[in-house]
N, C-alpha and C positions, 0 to 999 in steps of 0.2 A: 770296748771292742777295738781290735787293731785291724787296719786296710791290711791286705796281703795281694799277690799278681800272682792269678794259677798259671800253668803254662803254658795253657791259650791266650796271655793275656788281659784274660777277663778280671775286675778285682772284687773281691767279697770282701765282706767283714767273717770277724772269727774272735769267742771269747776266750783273752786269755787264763780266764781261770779253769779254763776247760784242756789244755795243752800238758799232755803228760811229758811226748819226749817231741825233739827235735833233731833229727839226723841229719846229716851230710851223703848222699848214698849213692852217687856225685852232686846228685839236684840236692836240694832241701827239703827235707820230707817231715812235713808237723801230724802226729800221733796225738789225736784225744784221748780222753780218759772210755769214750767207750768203744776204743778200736776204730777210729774212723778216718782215715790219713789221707794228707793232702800236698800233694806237690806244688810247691812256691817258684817263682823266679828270684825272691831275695834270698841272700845271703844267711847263715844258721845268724851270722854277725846280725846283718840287719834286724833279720826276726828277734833276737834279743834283745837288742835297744829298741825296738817298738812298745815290747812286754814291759821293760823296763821305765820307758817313758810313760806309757799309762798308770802304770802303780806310782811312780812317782806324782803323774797329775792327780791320782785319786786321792793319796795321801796329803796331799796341799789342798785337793778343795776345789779346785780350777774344774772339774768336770762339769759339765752343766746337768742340774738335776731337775728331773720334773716333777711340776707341784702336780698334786690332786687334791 
């Protein structure tokens, strides 16, 4: 999951494998895959090295997993 800041402020988490499109529309507006869109105060830039950062932690390993 990556942090994001809606534009109240407020921050949520949000799965990136769930993020279809990401526009510019002057804010930053993130599009899931089932229609569900959500305006950011980061940058479309920011928002992609977030995405980009977590794939690359999942890809290494570094993510912490829980045992059962």
């Amino acid at each position: 999951m990556i942090e994001l800041t809606k534009m109240n402020s407020s921050k949520f988490f949000i799965n990136p494998h769930l993020i279809e499109i990401i526009e510019n529309t002057p804010d930053t507006m993130i599009t899931t895959i089932s229609d569900k869109k959500y305006y950011v105060l980061e940058s479309v830039e920011e928002v992609t090295e977030k995405i980009n950062n977590y794939f690359k932690d999942i890809n290494s390993g570094r993510q912490k997993r829980n045992k059962t």
